[in-house]
N, C-alpha and C positions, 0 to 999 in steps of 0.2 A: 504494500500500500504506500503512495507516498502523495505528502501533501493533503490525507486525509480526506482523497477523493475513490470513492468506492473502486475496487479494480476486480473485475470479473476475469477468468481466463477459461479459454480452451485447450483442450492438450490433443495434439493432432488436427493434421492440416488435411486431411482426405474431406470427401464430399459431405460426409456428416459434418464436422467440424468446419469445415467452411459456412456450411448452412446455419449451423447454429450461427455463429459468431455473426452473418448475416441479419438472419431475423430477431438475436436477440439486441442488437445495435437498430435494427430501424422498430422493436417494439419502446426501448430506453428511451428511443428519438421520438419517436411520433405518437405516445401515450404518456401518458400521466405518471406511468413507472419510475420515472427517477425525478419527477415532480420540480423538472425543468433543472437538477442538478447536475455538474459534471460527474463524469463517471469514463472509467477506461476499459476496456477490452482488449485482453492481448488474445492470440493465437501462436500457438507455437507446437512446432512441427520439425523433428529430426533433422528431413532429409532433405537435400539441400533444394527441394521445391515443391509446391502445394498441390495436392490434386490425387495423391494415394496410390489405387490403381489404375485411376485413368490415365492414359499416356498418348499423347499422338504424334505424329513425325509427320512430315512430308518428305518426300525423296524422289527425287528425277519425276514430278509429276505427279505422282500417288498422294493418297493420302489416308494412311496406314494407323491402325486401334493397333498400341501390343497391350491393350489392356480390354474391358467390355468395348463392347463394337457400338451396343445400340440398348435401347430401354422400350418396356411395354406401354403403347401410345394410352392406351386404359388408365392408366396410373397417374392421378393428376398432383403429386406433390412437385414433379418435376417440370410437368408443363406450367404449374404457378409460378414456379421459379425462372422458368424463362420468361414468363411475361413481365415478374415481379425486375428480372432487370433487362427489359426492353428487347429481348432476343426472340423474340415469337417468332419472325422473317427466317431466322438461321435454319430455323426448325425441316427436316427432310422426312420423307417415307422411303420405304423400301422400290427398288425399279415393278412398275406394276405387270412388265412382262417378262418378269424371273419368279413369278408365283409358286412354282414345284417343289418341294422338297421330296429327297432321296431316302429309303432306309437298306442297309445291308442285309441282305437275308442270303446265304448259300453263296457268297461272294460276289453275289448279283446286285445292281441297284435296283430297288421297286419303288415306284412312285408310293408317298404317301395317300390315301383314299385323302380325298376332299371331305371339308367336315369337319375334319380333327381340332377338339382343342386339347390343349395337354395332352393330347392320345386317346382323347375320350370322345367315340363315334357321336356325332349327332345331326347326320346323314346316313342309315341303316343300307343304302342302295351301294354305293360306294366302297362300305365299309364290306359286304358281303361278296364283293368282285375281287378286294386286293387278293394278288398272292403271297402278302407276307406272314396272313394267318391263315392256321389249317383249317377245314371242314369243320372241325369237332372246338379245335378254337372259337372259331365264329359263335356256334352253337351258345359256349359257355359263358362268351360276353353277351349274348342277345338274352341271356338268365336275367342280366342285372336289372329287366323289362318286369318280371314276375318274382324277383325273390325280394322277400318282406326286410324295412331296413332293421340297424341294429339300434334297441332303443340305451345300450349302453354309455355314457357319459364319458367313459374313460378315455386316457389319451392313447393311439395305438399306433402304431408306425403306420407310414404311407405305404410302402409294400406289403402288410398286412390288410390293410382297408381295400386297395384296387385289386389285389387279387381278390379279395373276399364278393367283390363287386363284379371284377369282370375278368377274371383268370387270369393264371399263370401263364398262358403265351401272349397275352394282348401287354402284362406289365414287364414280359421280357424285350421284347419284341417293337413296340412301340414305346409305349411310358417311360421305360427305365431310360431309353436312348433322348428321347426328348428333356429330361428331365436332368440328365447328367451336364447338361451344358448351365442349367442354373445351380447344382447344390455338389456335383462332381460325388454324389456320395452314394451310399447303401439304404436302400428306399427301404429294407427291412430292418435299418437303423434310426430314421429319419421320424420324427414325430409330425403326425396328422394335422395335430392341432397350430404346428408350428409355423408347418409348411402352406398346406393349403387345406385350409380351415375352412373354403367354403364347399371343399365336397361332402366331410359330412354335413353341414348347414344343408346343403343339397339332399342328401338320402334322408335327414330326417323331414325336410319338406315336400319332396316329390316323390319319396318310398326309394324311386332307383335315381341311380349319378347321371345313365345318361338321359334319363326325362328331363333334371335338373338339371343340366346342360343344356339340353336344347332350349327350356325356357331361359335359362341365362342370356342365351344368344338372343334373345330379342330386343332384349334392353340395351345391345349394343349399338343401336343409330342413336339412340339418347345418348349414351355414356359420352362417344364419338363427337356429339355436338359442343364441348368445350374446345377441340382444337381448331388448331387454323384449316381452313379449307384443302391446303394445300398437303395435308398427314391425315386428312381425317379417314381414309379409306385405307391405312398402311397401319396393320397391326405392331408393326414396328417402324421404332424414330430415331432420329439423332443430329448432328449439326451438321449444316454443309461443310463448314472446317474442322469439323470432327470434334467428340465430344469434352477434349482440354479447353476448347473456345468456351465452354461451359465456369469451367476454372478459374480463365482468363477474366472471363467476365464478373464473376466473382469476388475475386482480387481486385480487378480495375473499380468495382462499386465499393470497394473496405477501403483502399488506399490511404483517403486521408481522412480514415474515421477511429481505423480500428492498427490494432500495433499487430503488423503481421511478422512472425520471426521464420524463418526456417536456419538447418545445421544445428537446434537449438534441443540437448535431448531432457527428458525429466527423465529424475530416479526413484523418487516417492513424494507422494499425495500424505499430508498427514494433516488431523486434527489439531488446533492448538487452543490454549486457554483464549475467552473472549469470543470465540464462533468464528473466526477467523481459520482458516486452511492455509499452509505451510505446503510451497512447491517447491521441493532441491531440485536443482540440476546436476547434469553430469562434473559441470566445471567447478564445483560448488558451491555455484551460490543460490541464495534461499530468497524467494517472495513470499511476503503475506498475502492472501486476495480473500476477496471477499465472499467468492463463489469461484466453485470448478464449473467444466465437465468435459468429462476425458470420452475419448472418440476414439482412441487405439484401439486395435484387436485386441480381443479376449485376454487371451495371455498374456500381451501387455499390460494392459490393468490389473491382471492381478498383483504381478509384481511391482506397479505402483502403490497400489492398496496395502502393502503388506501384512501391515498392521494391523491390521480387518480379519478375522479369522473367517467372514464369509466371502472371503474373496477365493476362497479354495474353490468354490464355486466355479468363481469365470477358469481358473487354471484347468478345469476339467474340461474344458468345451473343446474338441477336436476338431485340427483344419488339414484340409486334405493341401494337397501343391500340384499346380497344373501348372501344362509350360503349353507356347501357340509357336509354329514355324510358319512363317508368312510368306512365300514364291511369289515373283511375278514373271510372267512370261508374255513372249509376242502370240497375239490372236493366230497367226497360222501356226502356230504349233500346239492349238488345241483340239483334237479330234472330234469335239463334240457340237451342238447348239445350247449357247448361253441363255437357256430360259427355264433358270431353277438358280435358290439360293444356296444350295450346298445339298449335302446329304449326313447323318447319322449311320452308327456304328455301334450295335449292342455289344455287350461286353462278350458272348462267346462265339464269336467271328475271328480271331485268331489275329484282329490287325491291332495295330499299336495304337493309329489315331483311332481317338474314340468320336469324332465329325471333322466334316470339313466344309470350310464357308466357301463360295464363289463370291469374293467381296464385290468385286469389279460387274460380277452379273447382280446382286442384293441392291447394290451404293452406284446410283450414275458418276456418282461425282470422287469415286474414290481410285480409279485409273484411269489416265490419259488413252486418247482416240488409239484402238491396235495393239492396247498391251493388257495384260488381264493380271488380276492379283487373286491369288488361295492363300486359305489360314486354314492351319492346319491345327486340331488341338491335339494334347495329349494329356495323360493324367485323369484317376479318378479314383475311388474309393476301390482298395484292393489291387490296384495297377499302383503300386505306389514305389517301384523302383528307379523310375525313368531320372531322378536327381543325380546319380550317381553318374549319369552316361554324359560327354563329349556336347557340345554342340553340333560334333560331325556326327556322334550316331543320331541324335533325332532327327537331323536333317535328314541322312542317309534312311532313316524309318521310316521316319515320312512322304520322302520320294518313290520309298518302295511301293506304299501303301496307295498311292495316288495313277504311281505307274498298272497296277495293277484293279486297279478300279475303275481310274478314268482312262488309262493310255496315256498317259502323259508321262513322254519319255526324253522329251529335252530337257537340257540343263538350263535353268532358270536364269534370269536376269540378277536378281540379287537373292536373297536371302538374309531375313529378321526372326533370332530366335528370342524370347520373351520366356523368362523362368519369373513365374509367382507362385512363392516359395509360401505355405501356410496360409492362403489366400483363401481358402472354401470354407465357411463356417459351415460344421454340420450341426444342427440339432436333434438330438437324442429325446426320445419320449421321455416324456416327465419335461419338457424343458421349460415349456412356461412357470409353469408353479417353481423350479431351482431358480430361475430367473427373480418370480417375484419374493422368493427368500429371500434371494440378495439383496433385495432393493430394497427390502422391507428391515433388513439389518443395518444396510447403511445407509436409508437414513432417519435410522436412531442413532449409530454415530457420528455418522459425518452430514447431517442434513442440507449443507450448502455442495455437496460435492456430489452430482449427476453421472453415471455411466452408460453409455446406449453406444451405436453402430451397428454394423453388419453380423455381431453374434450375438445379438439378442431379439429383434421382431423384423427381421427381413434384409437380405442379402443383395438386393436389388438397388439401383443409385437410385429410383423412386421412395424405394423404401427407405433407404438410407439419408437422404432429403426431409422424408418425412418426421422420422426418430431424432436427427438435428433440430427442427424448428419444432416438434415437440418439447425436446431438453430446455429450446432458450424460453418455450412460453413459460415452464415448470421453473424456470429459474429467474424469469421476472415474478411470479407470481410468488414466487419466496420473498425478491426485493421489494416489495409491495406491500409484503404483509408486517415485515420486518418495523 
């Protein structure tokens, strides 16, 4: 504290901590919250720049994600935030004639059936023509039409709940491959209530998921009517200069409101006499502030929290590490037609990547006229040795896997390998209720010090957007009350 003007801080510069730091300086500025007094906000973040996992490059023309690519256009904490700082314009859809997606079945690609959300048919026409599910498959998903829901309350893993719903070839087969690109994990690990909490809200409203689906889908031209015209029909979005301009903008709206540090690391979060919080740093030196709240991973916080005995909590929460190799090549040396955004890869097909995006067919705007760019992912829950290998072997994995799937036998223009090392939160059933332990322990200790991010209600930069300006409303509403 100095000068006996309130100092609030964030720990961590990723898109949580950006947001908060964001909403809680324009809620200080433009309400009654600090009752027209001064007050400081710092931000501070390790590494030596803000924005987490999002990353963008450009390079000879491209314009390359080695971090998420894109976010669910349905999710409005991020579209508020674009409008909230003037970028609504930025805002892109998906190319509208790269609509296909691929799944692997027998080394083959099959078209996705039309329909699918999450993997969950709600087009029965479509879905009973694919070859990716057998005869007797089909049969057992088209149960989830007549079998009565579960009226039990408890939390149960997602790969428990969809196969209980629509069997073991539709959640191998489809679900699990769609699904591994957002939580990279074990769907018979993976808590219902954590992940996607409206399929049961669905079976216990419509009896079966996919009825409850399909009336889902209706409500999507209202959802759809918050964006701009020009995303409104592209279930996925992102910025024309890729989603750091998100960051950027961010940054350029705090500059000269909010004290942003980065290279800057903390070593512990602690309680002190007076309600004030004690933040060391690595170099050692100590702030008073007046309020936290820490936006690190999991495991990072714990080891801030030390001194917290329910911080063993967050130390529990496991993150998987996935790595993306990004190819770009010239147009004649792809044997195919670019009218699909990539394909999937269930886990027992024997390849290394577990999907692969056609960026340059998804993104008009993300390779130059003639040349074409692939991301290649790898890593997931149980594939978890690939850290150990080379940047040549996953390139050389990846080529293999591409050459053999799509033909694609030239050697590439460049090559970008991207390791995000403990980057997957997974959530374990029981997770909410361990969650609201934690939070309900500290804050009986430490009431001015918030924790949220990507291991606790959602992994997604919507969600993660959202869980930020949550924190700063929760931490005006402390200064306020104070």
């Amino acid at each position: 504290m100095s000068n006996n003007v309130p100092h609030y801080m964030i720990i961590g510069g990723g898109i949580t901590g950006l947001s908060a730091a964001f909403y809680l300086e324009k809620l200080m500025t433009e309400t009654e919250v600090s009752g027209g007094a001064p007050f400081r906000i710092s931000v501070v973040e390790k590494s030596p720049s803000f924005g987490g996992k999002i990353h963008t490059i450009e390079r000879d023309g491209f314009v390359i994600e080695k971090g998420p690519d894109s976010f669910l256009a349905r999710k409005r904490p991020i579209i508020d935030l674009a409008y909230d700082l003037g970028m609504e314009n930025e805002l892109t859809g998906t190319n509208p004639k790269a609509k296909k997606t691929y799944i692997v079945r027998g080394r083959k690609l099959h078209r996705m059936p039309p329909g699918l959300v999450l993997g969950i048919p709600t087009q029965m026409t479509p879905f009973m023509k694919t070859g990716l599910i057998s005869p007797l498959g089909k049969l057992r998903a088209a149960m989830d039409l007549i079998k009565p829901k579960r009226d039990v309350t408890d939390d149960e893993s997602l790969g428990h709940f969809l196969e209980r719903r629509l069997g073991k070839e539709v959640l191998e087969r489809i679900v699990e491959p769609l699904l591994a690109g957002i939580y990279a994990g074990d769907t018979y690990k993976l808590s219902l209530k954590s992940t996607f909490p409206q399929f049961r809200a669905m079976e216990q409203k419509n009896r079966s998921l996919i009825l409850g689906m399909m009336a889902s889908r209706k409500n999507v031209t209202e959802e759809s009517a918050h964006l701009p015209a020009a995303v409104r029909n592209s279930v996925f979005v992102t910025f024309k200069r890729g989603l750091e301009s998100l960051v950027t903008g961010l940054v350029d709206a705090m500059r000269t409101t909010v004290d942003l540090r980065t290279g800057v690391s903390v070593v512990s979060v602690c309680s002190v006499d007076g309600g004030q919080t004690e933040v060391v740093f690595e170099d050692g030196q100590r702030e008073l502030v007046d309020g936290v709240i820490v936006t690190t991973p999991t495991y990072q916080a714990a080891r801030l929290l030390s001194e917290l005995p329910a911080a063993n909590k967050l130390a529990k929460i496991d993150y998987i590490s996935v790595a993306n190799v990004i190819m770009s090549f010239d147009r004649k040396d792809i044997p195919f037609e670019l009218d699909a955004s990539g394909f999937l890869v269930p886990k027992h097909e024997g390849y290394t990547i577990t999907a692969c995006t056609l960026t340059s067919a998804k993104w008009l705007h993300a390779a130059p006229e003639g040349k074409v760019l692939l991301r290649c992912y790898i890593g997931r829950s149980g594939e978890q040795e690939w850290p150990a290998w080379s940047d040549e072997q996953l390139i050389s994995k990846a080529r293999h896997d591409i050459a053999d799937l799509l033909g694609i036998t030239a050697e590439p223009g460049f090559v970008e390998v991207t390791r995000l090392m403990h980057s997957m939160p997974q959530y374990p059933v029981g997770h909410l209720e361990a969650i609201a332990d934690f939070k309900k322990e500290l804050t009986a200790a430490m009431p001015r010090v918030l924790v949220t991010g990507a291991g606790f209600h959602g992994v997604g930069l919507p969600d993660c957007i959202r869980q930020g300006k949550e924190a700063a409303n929760q931490l005006a509403g402390l200064v306020q009350t104070q």
